[in-house]
N, CA, C and O atoms as CSV, one atom per row, in Angstrom:
chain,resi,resn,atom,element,x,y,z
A,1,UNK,N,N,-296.953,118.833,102.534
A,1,UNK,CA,C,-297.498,119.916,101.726
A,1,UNK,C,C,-296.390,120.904,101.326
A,1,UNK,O,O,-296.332,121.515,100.259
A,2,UNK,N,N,-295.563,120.963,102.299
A,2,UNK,CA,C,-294.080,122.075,102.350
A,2,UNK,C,C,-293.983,121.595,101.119
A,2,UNK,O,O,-294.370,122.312,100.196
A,3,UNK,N,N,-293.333,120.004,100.785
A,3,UNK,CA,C,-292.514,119.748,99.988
A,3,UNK,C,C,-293.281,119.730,98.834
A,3,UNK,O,O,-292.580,119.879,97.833
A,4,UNK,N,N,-294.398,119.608,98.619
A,4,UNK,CA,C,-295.012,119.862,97.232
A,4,UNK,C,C,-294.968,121.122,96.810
A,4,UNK,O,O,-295.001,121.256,95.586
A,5,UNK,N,N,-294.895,122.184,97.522
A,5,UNK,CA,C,-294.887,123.588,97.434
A,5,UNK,C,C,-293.206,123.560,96.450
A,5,UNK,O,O,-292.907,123.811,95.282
A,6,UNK,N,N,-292.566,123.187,97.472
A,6,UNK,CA,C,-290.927,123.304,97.004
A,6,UNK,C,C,-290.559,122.712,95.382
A,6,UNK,O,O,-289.880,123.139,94.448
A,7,UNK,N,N,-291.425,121.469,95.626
A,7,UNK,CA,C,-290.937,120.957,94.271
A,7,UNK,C,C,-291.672,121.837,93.023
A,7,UNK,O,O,-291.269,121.845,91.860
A,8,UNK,N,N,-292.431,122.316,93.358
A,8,UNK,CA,C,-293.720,122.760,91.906
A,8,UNK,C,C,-292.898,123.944,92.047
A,8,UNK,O,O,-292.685,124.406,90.926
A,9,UNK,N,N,-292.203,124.809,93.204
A,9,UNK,CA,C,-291.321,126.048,92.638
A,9,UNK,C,C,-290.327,125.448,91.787
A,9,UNK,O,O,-290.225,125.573,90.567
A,10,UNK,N,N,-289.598,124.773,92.583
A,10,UNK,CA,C,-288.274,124.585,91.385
A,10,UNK,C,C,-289.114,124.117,90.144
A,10,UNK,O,O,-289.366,124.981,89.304
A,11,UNK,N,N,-289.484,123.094,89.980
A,11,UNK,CA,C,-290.168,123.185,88.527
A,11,UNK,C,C,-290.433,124.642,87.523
A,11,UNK,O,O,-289.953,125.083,86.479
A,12,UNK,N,N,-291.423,125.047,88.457
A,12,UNK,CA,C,-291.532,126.664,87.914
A,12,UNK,C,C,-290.151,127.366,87.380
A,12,UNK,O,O,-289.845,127.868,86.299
A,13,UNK,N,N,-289.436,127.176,88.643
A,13,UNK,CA,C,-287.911,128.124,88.516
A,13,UNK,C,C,-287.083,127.365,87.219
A,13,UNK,O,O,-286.496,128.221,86.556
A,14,UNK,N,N,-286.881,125.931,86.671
A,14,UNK,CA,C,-286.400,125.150,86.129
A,14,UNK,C,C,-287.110,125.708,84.605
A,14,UNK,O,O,-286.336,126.197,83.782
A,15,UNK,N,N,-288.346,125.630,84.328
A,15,UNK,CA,C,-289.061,126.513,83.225
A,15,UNK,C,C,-288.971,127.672,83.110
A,15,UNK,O,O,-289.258,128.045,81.972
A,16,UNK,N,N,-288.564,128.814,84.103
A,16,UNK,CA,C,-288.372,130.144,83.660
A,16,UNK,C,C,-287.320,129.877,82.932
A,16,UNK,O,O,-287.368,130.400,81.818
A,17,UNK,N,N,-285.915,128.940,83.262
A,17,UNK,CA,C,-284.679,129.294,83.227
A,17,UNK,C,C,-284.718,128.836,81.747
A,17,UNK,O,O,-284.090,129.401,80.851
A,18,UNK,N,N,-285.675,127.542,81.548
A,18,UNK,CA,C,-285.453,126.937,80.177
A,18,UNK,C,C,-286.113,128.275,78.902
A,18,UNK,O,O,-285.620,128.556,77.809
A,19,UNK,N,N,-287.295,128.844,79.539
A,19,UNK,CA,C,-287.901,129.557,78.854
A,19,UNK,C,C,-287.091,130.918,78.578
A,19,UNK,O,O,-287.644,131.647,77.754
A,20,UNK,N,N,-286.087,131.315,79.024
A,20,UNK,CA,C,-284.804,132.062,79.190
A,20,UNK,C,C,-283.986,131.868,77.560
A,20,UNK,O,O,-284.036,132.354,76.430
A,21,UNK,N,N,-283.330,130.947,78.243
A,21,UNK,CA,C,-282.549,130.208,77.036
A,21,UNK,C,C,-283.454,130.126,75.525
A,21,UNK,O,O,-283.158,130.777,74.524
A,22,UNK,N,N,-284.512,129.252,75.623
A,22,UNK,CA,C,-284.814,129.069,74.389
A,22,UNK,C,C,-285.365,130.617,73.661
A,22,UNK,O,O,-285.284,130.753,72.440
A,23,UNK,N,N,-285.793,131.479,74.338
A,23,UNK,CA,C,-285.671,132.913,73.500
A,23,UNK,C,C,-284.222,134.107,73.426
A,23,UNK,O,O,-284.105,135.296,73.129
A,24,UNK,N,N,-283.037,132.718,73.997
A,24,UNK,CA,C,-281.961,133.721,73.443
A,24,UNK,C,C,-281.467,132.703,72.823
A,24,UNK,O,O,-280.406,133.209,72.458
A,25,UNK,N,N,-281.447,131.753,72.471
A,25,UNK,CA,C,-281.465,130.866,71.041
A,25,UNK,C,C,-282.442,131.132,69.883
A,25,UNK,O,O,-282.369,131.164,68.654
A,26,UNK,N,N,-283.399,131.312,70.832
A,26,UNK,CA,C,-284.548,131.927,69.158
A,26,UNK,C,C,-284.120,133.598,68.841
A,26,UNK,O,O,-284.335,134.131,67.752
A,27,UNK,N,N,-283.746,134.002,69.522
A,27,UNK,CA,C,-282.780,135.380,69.224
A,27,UNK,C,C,-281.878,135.141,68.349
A,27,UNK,O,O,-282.084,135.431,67.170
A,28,UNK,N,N,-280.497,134.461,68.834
A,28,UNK,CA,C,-279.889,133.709,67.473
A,28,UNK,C,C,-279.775,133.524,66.177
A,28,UNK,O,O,-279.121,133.927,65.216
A,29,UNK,N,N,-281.160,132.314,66.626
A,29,UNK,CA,C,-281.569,131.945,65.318
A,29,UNK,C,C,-282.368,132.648,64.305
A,29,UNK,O,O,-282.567,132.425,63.111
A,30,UNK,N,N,-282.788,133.601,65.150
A,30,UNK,CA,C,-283.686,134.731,64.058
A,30,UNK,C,C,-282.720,135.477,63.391
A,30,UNK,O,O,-282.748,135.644,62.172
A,31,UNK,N,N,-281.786,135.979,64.196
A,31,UNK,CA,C,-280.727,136.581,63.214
A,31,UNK,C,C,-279.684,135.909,62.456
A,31,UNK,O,O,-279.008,136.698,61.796
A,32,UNK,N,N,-279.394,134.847,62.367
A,32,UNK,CA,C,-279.387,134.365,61.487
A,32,UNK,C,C,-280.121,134.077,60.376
A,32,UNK,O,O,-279.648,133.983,59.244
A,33,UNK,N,N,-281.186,133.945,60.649
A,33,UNK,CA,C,-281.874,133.379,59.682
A,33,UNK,C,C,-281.779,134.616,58.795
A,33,UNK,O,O,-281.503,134.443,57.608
A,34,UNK,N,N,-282.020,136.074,59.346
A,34,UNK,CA,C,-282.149,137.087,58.756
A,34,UNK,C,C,-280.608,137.438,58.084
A,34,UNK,O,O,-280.445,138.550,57.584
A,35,UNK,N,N,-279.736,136.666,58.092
A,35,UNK,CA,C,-278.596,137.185,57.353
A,35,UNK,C,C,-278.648,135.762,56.242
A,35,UNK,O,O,-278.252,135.847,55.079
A,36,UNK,N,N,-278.871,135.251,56.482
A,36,UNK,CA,C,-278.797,133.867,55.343
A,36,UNK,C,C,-279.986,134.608,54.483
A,36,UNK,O,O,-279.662,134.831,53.317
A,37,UNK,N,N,-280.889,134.894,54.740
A,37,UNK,CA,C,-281.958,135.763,53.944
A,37,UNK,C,C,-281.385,136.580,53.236
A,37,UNK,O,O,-281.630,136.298,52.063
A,38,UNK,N,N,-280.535,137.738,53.341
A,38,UNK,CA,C,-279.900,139.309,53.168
A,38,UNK,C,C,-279.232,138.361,51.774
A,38,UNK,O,O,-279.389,138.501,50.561
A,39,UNK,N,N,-278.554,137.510,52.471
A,39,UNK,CA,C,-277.053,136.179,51.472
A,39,UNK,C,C,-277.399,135.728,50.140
A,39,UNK,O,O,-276.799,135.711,49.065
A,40,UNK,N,N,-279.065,135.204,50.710
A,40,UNK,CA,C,-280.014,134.674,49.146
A,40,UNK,C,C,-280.016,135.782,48.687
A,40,UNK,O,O,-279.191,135.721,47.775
A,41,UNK,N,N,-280.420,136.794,48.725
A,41,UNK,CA,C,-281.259,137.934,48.214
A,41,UNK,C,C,-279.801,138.700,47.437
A,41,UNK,O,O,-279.850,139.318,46.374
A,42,UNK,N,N,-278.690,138.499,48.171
A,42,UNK,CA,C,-277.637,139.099,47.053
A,42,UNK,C,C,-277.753,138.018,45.882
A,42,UNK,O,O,-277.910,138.377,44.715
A,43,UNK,N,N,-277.684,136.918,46.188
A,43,UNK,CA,C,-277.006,135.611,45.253
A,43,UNK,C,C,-277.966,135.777,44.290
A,43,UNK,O,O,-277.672,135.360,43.170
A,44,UNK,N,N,-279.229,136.370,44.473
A,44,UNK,CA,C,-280.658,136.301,43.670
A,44,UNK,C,C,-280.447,137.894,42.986
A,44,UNK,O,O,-281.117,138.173,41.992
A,45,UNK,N,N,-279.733,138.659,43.418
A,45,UNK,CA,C,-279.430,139.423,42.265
A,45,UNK,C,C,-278.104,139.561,41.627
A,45,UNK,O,O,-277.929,140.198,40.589
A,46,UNK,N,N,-277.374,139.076,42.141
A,46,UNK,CA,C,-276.274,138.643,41.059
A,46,UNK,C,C,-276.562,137.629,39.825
A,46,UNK,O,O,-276.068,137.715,38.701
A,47,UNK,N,N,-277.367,136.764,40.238
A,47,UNK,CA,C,-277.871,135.682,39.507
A,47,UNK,C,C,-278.546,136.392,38.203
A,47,UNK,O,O,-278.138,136.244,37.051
A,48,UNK,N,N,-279.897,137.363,38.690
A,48,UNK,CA,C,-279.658,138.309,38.007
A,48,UNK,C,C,-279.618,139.136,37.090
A,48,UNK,O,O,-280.531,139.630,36.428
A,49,UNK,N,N,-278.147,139.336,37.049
A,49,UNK,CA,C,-277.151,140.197,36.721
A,49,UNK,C,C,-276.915,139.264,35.579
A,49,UNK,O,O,-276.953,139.574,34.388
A,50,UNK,N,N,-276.618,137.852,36.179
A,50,UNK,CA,C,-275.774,137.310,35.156
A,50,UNK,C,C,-276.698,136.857,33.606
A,50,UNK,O,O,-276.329,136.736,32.438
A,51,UNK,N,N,-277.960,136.707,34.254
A,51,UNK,CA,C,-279.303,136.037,33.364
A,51,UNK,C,C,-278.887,137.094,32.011
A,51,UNK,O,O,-278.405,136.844,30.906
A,52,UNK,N,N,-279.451,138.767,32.875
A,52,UNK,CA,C,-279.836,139.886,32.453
A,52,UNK,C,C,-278.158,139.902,31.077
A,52,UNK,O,O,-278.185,140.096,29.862
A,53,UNK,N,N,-277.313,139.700,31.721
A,53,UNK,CA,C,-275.859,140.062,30.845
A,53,UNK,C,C,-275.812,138.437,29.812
A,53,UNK,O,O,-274.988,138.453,28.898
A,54,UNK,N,N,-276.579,137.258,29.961
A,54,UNK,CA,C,-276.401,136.330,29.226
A,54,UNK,C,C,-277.427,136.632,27.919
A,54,UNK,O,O,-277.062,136.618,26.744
A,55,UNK,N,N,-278.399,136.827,28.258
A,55,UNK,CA,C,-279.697,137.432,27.488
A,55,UNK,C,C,-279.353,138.723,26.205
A,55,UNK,O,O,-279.740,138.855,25.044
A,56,UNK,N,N,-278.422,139.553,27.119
A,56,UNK,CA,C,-277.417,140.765,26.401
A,56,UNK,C,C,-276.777,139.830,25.143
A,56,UNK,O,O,-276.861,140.074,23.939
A,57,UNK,N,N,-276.149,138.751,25.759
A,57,UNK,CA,C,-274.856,138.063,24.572
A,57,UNK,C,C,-275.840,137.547,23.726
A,57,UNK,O,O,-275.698,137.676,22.510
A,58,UNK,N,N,-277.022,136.863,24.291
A,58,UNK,CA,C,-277.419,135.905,22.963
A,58,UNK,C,C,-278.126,136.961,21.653
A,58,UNK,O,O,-277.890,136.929,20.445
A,59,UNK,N,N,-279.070,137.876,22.445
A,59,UNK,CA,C,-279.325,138.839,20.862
A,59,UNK,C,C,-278.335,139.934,20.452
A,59,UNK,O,O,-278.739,140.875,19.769
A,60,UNK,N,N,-276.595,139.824,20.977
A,60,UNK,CA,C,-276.068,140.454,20.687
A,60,UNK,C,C,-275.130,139.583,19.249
A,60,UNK,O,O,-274.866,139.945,18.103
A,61,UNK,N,N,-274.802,138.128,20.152
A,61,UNK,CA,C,-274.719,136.992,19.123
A,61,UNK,C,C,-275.562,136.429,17.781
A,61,UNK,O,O,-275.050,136.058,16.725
A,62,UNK,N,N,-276.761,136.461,18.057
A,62,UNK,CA,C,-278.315,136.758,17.093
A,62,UNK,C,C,-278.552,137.261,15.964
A,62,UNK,O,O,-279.039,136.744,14.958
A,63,UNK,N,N,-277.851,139.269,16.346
A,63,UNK,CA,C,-277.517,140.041,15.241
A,63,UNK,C,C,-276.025,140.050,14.375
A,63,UNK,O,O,-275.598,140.611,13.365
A,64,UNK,N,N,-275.422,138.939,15.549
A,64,UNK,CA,C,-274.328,138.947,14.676
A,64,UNK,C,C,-273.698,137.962,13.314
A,64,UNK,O,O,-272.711,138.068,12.585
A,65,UNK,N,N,-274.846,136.971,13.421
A,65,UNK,CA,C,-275.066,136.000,12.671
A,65,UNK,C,C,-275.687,136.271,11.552
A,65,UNK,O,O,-275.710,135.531,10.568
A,66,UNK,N,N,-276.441,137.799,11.698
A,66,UNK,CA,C,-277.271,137.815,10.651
A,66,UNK,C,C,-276.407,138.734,9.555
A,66,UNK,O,O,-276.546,138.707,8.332
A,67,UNK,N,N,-275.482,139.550,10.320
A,67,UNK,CA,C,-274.821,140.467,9.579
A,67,UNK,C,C,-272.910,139.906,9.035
A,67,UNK,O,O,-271.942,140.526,8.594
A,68,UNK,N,N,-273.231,138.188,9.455
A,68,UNK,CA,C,-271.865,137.952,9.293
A,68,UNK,C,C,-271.265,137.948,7.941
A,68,UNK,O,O,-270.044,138.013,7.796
A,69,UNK,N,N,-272.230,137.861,6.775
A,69,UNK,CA,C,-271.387,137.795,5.354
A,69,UNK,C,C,-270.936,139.459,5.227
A,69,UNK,O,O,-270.024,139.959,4.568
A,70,UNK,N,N,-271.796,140.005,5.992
A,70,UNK,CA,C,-271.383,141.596,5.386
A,70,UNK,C,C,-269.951,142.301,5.484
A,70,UNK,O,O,-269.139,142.776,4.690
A,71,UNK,N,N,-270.080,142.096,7.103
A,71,UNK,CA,C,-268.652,142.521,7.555
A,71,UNK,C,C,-268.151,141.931,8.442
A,71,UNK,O,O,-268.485,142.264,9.579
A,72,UNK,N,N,-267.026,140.682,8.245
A,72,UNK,CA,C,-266.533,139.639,8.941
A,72,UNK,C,C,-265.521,140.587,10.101
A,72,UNK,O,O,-265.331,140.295,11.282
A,73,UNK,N,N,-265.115,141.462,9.552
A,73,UNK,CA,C,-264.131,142.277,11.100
A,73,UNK,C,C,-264.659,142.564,12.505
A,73,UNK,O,O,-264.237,142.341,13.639
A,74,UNK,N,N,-266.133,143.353,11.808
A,74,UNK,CA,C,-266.779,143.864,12.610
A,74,UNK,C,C,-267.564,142.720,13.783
A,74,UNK,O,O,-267.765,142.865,14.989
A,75,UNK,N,N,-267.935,141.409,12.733
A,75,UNK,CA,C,-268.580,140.684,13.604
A,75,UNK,C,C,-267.723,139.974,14.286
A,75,UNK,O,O,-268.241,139.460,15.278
A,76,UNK,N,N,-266.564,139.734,14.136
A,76,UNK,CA,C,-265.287,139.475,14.965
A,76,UNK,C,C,-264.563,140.193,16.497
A,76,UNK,O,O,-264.115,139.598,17.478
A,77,UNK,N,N,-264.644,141.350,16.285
A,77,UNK,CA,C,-264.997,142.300,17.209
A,77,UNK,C,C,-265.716,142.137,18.173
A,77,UNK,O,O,-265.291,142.112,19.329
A,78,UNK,N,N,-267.506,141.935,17.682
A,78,UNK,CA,C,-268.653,141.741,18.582
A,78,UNK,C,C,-268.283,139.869,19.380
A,78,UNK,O,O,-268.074,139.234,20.414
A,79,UNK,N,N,-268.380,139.830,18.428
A,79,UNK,CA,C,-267.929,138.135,18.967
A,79,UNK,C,C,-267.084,138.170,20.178
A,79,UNK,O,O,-267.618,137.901,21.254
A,80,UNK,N,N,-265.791,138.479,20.131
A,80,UNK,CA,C,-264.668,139.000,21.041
A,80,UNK,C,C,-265.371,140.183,22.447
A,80,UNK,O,O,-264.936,140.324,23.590
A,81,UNK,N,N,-265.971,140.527,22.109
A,81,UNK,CA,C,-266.908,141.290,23.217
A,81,UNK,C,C,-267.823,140.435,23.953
A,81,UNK,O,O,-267.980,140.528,25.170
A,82,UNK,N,N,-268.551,139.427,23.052
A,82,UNK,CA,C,-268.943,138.508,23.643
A,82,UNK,C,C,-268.757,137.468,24.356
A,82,UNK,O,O,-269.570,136.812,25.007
A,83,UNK,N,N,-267.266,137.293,24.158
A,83,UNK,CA,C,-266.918,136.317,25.098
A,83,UNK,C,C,-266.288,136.803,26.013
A,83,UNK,O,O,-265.870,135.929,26.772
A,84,UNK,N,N,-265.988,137.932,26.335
A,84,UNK,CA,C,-265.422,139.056,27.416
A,84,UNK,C,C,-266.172,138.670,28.265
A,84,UNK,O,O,-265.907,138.041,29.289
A,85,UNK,N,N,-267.712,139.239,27.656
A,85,UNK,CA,C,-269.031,139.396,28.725
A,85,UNK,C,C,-269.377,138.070,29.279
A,85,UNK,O,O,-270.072,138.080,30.295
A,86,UNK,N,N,-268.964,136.771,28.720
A,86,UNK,CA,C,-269.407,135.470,29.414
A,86,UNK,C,C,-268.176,134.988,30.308
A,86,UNK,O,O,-268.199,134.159,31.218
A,87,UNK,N,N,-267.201,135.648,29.864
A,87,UNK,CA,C,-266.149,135.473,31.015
A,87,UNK,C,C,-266.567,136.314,31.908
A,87,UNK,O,O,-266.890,135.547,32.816
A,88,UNK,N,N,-266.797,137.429,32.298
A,88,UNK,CA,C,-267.713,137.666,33.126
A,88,UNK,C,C,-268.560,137.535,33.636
A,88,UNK,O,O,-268.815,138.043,34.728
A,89,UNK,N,N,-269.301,136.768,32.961
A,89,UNK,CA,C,-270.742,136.169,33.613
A,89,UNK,C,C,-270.341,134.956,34.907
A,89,UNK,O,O,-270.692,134.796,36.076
A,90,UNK,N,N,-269.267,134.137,33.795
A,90,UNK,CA,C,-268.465,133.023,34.492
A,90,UNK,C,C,-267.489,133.555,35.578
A,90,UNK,O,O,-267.418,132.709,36.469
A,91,UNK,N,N,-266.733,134.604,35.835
A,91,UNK,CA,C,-266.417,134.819,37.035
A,91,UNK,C,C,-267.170,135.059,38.459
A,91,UNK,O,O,-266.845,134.828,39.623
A,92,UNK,N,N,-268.611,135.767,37.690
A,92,UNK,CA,C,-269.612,135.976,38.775
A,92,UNK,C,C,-269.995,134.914,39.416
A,92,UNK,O,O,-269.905,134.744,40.632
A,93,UNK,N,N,-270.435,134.166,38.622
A,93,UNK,CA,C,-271.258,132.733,38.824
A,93,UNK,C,C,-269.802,132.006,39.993
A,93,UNK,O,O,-270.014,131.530,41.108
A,94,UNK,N,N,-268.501,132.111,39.367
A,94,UNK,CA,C,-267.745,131.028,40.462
A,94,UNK,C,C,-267.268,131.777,41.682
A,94,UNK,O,O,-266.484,131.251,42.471
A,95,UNK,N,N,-267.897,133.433,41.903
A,95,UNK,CA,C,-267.286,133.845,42.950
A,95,UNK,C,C,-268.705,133.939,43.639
A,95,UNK,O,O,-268.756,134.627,44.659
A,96,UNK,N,N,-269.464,133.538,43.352
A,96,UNK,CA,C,-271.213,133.593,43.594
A,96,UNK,C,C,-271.452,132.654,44.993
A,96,UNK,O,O,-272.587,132.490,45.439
């Protein structure tokens, strides 16, 4: 009877210890999880950023098509601004 006593403690004692561990691994892993979360949530507004600044070029490109016989300098200019802003878009995106 002793020894059934003995073994069902260590068992017991063998499950506290496991039950130990696996909530400082689920500790861990929760914080992680919560920084890979924080990680998306930048990447999801840079992303964005970049939509919001691509959206900028195309009806900035749009009006510039419409006004191109008028004044070819000017829409040269905008054009040249426009590809500033997608080189920017494109640096975001590859440092993203």
């Amino acid at each position: 009877m002793k020894q059934l006593l003995d073994d069902i403690e260590k068992k017991v004692e063998s499950l506290l210890q496991r039950l130990d561990t696996l909530r400082e691994e689920n500790a861990v892993l929760l914080e992680r999880n919560q920084e890979l979360q924080n990680e998306l949530n930048l990447q999801r507004q840079k992303l964005d950023e970049v939509l919001n600044k691509l959206a900028g070029i195309q009806r900035m490109l749009a009006q510039e098509m419409r006004k191109l016989p008028d004044d070819p300098q000017a829409s040269n200019t905008s054009v040249n601004q426009c590809l500033d802003s997608l080189s920017e878009c494109m640096d975001i995106l590859k440092n993203a």
